[in-house]
C-alpha positions in Angstrom: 47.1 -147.7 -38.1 49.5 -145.3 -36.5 50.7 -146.3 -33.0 50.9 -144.0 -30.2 54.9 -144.4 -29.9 54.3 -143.1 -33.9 52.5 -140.4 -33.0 54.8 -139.0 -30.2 58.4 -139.4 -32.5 56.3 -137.2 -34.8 55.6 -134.6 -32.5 58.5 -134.3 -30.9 60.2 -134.2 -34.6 58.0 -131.3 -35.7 59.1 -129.7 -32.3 62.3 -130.0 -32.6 62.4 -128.7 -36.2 60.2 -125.7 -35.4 62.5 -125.0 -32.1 65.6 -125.1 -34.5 64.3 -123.1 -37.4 63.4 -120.9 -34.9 66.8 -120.5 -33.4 68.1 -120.6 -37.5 66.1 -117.3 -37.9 67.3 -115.3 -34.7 71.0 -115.9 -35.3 70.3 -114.7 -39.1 68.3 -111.4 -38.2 71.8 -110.9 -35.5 74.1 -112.0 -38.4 71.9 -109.6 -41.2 72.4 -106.4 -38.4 75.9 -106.9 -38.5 76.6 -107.2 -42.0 74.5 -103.6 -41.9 76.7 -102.1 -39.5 78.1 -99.0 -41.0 82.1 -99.4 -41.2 84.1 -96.6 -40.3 87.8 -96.3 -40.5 90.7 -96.1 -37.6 91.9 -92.4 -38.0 92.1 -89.1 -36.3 88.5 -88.4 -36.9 87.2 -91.4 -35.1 87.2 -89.8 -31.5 85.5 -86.9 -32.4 82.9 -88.6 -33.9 82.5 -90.7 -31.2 81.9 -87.9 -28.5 79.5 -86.1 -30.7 77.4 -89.3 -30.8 74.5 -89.7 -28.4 75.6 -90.9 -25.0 79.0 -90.9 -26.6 78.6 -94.6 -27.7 78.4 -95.4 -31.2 76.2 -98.5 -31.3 77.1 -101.9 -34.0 79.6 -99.9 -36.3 82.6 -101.7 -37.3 85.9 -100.5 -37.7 88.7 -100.9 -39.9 92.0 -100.1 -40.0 95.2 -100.7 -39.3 96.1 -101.1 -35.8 100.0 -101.2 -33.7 100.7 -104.0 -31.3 101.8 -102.7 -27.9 104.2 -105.4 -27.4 104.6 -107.6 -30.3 102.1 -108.9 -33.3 101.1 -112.4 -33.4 102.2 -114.6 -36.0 99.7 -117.3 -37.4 100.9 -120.9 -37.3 98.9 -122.0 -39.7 99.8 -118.8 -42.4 103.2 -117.7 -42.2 102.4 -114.3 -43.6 99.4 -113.3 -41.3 99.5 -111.7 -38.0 96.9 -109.9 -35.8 96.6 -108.6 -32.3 94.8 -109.0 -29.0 92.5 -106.4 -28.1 92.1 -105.9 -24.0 88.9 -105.1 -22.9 88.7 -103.9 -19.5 84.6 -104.2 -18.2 84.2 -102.7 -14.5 81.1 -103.3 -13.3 79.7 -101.8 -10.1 77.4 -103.6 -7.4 75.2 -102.7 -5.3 74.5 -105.0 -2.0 71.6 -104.2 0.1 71.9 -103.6 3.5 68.8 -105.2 5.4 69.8 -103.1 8.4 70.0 -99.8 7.5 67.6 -100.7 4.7 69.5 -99.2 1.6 71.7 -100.7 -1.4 
């Protein structure tokens, strides 16, 4: 005979596995559009491809190239010879607060 205590590990198992195997299968469709993201280079050409795209935004493209510190490169501690750079990404975002009074954002 299977005990209710039985019965509930059981359940909760399958639902956990179904739960993970779920979040398995998002993270490898997000992982599988990346690897298809078309790679272009870092050159001259890049910028005028990018404002002929729509909405002048290319979307999930990868880029490669060589790129210049602004200050200086960063040296790994871990490989001697390796050395990369910090990108700065500068996100302003705009608000809107509503006014109850004049009743307007």
């Amino acid at each position: 005979p299977v005990t209710p205590v039985e019965l509930l590990c059981l359940g909760s198992s399958l639902a956990f596995s179904g739960l993970f195997y779920y979040l398995y299968r998002k993270k490898a469709r997000a992982a599988a559009r990346i690897q298809e993201a078309p790679k272009l280079q870092v050159d001259d050409s890049l910028p005028a491809l990018v404002s002929a795209a729509d909405g002048r935004c290319l979307p999930y493209v990868a880029l490669e190239g060589i790129v210049l510190p602004a200050k200086a490169a960063l040296s790994s501690h871990y490989h001697g010879g390796m050395q990369g750079v910090i990108q700065k990404l500068l996100l302003k975002e705009h608000r809107l607060i509503w006014n109850s009074l004049a009743r307007s954002w």
